[in-house]
C-alpha positions as a Markdown table, in Angstrom:
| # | Residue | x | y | z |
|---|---|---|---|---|
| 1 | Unk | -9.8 | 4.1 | 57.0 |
| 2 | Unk | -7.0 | 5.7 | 54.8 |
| 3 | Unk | -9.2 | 5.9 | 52.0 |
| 4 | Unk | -12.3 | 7.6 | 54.0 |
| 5 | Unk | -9.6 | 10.3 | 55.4 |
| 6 | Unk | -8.4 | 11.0 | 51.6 |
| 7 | Unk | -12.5 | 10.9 | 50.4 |
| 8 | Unk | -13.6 | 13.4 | 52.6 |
| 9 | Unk | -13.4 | 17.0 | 51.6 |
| 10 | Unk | -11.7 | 18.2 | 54.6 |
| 11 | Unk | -9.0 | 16.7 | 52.9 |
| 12 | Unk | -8.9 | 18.6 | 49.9 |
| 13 | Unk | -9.7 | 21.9 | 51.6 |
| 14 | Unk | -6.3 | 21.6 | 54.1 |
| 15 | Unk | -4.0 | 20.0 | 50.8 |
| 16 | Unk | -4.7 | 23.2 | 49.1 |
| 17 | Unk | -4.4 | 25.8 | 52.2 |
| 18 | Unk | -1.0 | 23.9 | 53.5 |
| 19 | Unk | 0.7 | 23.6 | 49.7 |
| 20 | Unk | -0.3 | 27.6 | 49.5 |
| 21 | Unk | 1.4 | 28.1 | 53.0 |
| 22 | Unk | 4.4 | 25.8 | 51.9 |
| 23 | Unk | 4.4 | 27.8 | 48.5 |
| 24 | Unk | 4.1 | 31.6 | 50.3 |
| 25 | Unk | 7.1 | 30.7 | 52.3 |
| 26 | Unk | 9.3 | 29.5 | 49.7 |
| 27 | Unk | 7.9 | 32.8 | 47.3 |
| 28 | Unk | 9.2 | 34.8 | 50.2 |
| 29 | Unk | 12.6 | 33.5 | 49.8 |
| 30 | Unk | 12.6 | 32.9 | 46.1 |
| 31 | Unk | 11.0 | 35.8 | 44.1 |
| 32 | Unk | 10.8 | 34.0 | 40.9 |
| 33 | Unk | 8.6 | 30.9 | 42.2 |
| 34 | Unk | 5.3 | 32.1 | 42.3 |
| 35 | Unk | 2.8 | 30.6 | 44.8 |
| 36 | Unk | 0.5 | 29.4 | 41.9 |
| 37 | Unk | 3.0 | 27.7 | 40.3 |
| 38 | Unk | 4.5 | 26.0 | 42.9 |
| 39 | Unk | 1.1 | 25.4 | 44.7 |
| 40 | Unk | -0.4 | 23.6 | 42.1 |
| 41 | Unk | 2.9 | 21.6 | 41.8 |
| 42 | Unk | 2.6 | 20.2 | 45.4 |
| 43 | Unk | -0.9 | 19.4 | 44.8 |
| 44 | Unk | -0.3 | 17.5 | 41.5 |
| 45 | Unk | 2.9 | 15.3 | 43.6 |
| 46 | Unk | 0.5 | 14.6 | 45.9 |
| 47 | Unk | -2.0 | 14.1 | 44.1 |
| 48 | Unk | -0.3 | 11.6 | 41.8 |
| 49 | Unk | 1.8 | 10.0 | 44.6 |
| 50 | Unk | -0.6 | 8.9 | 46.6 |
| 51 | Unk | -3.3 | 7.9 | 43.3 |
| 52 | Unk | -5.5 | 10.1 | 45.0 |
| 53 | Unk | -8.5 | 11.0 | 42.1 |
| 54 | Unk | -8.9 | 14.2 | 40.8 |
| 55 | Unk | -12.5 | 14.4 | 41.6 |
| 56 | Unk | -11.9 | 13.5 | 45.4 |
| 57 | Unk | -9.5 | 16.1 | 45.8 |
| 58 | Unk | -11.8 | 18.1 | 44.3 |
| 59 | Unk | -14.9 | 17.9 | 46.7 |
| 60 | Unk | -12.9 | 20.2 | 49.7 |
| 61 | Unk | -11.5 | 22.2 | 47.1 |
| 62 | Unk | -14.5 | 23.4 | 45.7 |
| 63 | Unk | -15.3 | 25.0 | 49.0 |
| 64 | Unk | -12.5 | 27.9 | 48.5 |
| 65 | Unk | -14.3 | 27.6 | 44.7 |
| 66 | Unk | -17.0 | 29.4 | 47.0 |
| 67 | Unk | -14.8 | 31.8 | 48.2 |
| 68 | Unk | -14.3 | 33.4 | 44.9 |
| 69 | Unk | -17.9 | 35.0 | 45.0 |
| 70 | Unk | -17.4 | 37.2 | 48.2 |
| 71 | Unk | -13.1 | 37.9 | 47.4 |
| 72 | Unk | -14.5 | 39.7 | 44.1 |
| 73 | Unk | -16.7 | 41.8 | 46.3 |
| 74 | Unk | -14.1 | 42.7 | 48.1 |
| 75 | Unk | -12.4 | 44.4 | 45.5 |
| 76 | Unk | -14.7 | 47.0 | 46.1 |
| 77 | Unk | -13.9 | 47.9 | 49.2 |
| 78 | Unk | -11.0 | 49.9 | 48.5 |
| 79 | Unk | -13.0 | 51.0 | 45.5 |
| 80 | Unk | -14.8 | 53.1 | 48.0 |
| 81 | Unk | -12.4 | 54.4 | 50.3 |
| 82 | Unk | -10.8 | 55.8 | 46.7 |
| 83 | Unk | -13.7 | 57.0 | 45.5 |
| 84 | Unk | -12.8 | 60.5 | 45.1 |
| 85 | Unk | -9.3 | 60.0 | 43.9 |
| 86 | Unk | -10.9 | 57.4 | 41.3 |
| 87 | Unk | -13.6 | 60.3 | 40.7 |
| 88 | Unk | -11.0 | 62.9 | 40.0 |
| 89 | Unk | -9.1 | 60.1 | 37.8 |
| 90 | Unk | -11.4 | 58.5 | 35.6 |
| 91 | Unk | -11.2 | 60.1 | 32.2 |
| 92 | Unk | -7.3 | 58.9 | 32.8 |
| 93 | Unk | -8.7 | 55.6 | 34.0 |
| 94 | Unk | -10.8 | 55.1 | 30.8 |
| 95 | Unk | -8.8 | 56.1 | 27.9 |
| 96 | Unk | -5.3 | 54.0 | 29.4 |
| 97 | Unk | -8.1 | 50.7 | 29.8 |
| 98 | Unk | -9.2 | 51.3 | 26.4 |
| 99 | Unk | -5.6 | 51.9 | 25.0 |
| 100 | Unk | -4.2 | 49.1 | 26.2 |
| 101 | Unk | -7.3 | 46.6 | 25.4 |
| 102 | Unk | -6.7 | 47.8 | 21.8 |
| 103 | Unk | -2.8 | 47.3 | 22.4 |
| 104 | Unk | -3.2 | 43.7 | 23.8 |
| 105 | Unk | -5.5 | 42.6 | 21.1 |
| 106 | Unk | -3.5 | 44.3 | 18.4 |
| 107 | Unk | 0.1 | 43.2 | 19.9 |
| 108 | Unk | -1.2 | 39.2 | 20.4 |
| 109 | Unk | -2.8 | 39.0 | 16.8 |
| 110 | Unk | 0.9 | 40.0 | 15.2 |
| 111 | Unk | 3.4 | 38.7 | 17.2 |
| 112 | Unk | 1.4 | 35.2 | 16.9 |
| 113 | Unk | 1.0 | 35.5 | 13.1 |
| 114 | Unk | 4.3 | 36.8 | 12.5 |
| 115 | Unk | 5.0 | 33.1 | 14.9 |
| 116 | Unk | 3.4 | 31.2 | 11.7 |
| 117 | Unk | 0.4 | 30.7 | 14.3 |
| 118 | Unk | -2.9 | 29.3 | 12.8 |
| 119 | Unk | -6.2 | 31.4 | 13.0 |
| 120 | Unk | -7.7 | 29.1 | 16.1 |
| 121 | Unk | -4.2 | 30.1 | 17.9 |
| 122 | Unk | -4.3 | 33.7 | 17.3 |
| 123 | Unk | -8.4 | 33.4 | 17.9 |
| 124 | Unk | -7.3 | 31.8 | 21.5 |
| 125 | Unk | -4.5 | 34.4 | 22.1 |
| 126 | Unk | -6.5 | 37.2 | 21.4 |
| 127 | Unk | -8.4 | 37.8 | 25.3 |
| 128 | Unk | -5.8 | 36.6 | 26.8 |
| 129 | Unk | -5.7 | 40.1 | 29.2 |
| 130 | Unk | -9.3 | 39.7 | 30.8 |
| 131 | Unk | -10.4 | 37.3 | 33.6 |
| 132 | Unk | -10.5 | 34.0 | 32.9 |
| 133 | Unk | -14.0 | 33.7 | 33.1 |
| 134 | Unk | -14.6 | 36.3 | 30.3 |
| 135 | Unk | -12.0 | 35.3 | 28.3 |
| 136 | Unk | -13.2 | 31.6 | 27.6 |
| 137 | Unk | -16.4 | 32.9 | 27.3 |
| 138 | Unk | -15.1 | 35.0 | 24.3 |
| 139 | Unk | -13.0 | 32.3 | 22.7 |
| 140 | Unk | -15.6 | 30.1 | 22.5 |
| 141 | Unk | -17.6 | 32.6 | 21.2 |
| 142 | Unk | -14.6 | 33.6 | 18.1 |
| 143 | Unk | -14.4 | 29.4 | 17.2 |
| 144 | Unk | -11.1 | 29.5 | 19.4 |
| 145 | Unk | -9.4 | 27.0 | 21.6 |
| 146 | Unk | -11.5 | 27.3 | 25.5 |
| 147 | Unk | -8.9 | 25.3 | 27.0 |
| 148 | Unk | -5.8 | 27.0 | 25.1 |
| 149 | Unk | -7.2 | 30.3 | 26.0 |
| 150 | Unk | -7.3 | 29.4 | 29.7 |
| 151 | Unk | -3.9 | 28.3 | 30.3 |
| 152 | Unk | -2.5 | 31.8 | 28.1 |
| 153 | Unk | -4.9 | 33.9 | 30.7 |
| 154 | Unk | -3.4 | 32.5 | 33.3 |
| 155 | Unk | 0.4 | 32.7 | 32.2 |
| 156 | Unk | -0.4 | 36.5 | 31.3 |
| 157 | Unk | -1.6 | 37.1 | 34.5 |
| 158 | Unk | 1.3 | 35.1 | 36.4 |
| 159 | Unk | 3.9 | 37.0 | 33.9 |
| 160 | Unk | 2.3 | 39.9 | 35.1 |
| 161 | Unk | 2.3 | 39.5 | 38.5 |
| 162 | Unk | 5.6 | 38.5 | 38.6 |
| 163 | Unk | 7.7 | 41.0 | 36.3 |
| 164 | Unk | 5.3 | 44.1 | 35.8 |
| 165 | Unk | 6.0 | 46.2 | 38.7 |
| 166 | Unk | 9.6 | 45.6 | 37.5 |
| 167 | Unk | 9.0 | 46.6 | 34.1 |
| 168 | Unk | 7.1 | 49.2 | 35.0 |
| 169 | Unk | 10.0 | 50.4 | 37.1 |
| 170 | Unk | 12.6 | 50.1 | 34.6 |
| 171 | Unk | 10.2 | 53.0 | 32.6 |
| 172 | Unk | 9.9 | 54.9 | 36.1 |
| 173 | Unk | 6.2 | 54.6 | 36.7 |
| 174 | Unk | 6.1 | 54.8 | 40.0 |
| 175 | Unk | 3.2 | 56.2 | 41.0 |
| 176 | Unk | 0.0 | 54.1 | 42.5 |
| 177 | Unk | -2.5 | 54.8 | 40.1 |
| 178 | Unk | -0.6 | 54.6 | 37.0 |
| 179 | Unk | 1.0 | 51.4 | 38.4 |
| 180 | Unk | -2.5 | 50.1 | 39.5 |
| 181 | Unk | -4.5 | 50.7 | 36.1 |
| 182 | Unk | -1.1 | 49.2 | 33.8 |
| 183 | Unk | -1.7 | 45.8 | 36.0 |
| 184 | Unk | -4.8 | 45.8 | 36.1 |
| 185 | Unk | -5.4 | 46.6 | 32.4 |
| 186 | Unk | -2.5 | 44.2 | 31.2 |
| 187 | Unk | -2.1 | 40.8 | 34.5 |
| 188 | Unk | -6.2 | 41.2 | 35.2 |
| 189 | Unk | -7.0 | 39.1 | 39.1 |
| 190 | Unk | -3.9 | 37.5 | 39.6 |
| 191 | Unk | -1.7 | 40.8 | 38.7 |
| 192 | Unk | -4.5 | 42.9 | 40.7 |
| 193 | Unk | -3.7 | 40.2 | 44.3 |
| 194 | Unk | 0.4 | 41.0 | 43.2 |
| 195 | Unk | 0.2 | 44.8 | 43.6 |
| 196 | Unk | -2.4 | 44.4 | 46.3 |
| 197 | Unk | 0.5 | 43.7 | 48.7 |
| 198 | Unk | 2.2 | 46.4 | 47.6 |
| 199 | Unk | -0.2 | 49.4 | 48.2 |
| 200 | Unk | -3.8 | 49.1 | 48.7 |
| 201 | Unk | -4.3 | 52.3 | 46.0 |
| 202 | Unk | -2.5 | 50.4 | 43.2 |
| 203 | Unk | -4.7 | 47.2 | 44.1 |
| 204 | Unk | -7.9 | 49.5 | 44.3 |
| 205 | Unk | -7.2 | 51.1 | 40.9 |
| 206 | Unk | -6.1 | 47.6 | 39.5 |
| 207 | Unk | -9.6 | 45.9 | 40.4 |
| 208 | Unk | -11.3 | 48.6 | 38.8 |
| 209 | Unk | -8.7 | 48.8 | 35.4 |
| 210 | Unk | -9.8 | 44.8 | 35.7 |
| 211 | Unk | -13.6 | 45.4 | 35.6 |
| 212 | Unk | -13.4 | 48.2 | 33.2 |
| 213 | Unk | -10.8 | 45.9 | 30.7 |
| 214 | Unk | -13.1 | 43.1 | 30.7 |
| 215 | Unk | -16.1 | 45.1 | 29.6 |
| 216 | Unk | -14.3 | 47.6 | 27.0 |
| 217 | Unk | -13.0 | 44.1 | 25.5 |
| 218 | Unk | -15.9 | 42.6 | 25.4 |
| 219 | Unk | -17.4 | 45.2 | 23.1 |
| 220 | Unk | -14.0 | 45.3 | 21.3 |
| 221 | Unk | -14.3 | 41.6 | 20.4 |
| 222 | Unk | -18.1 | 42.6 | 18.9 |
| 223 | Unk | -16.9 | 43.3 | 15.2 |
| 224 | Unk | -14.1 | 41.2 | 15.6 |
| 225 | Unk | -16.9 | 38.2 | 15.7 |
| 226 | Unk | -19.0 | 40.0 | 12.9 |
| 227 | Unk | -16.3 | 40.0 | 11.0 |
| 228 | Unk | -15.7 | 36.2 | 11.2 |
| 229 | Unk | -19.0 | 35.0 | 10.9 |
């Protein structure tokens, strides 16, 4: 009986909505724990506690895996209620994306090489600012670490999220759309849901800093590959 109720996806689907809930409520109090972090830490108790296999966990999850599809399109939504102010903005919106692409990629190849890192590491470090999705699509492509670029995506866009708007603050950049392309450009999805609470503006100019960022270093990281093959 036990074993059918822990086998069936429903399971999976509620352990990950409850340890989010459990992990927003304890974010609320705690700024520093972010709900990824401590999400995926309740999962992984349970998880282990109980012996429960990865791959039966996994059958409900996947079904919030689904989700991902229509909570991109969404993004555009506020796309188009801006559409004007992006209109108005986009030659500010272009050059920033492209200067801080170039920045990211220029600032991860020396500050890992001045580390000692070896090529593969710098290789993994380099798209480290652009979705995940992209960004192991372009390390495997450069001869770099899939799995090592995955995990840095993911702490740059939790680091982000978490200390950005501060940083950004401390500079006083306050304003929506500057805000909203920096994250965008620099913490990619998970920076873009941060600012998202904040102001729907700063989340609509973040999605589209994201989508812009992921293209612009896509075509960066063409000579970068010529050059190594």
């Amino acid at each position: 009986m036990a074993n059918s109720i822990l086998q069936h996806p429903l399971f999976g689907l509620s352990l990950s909505v409850i340890s989010y809930a459990l992990a927003n409520l304890m974010y609320q109090r705690w700024r520093f724990m972010h709900p990824l972090f401590s999400c995926t830490g309740f999962i992984i108790i349970v998880l282990v506690s109980l012996r429960i296999p990865y791959e039966d966990f996994k059958r409900g999850a996947d079904v919030l895996t689904l989700l991902l599809g229509p909570a991109t399109v969404a993004l555009g939504v506020p796309l188009y209620k801006y559409r004007e102010l992006i209109r108005r903005n986009m030659a500010r919106v272009l050059i920033s994306v492209l200067a801080g692409s170039i920045t990211g990629i220029a600032a991860s190849a020396a500050i890992v090489g001045l580390l000692g890192g070896s090529q593969s590491i710098i290789l993994s470090m380099l798209p480290k600012s652009v979705s995940s999705a992209i960004s192991i699509e372009i390390a495997a492509h450069l001869g770099a670490i899939p799995e090592l670029t995955a995990v840095l995506t993911t702490l740059t866009g939790l680091l982000g999220s978490m200390f950005g708007t501060r940083i950004l603050s401390w500079f006083r950049i306050r304003d929506d759309i500057s805000i909203g392309i920096a994250i965008g450009t620099a913490a990619h999805g998970i920076g873009t849901a941060r600012v998202f609470k904040d102001s729907e503006q700063q989340g609509g100019f973040a999605g589209l800093s994201m989508g812009i960022c992921g293209i612009m270093t896509s075509i960066l990281f063409i000579p970068i590959y010529m050059w190594l093959k």
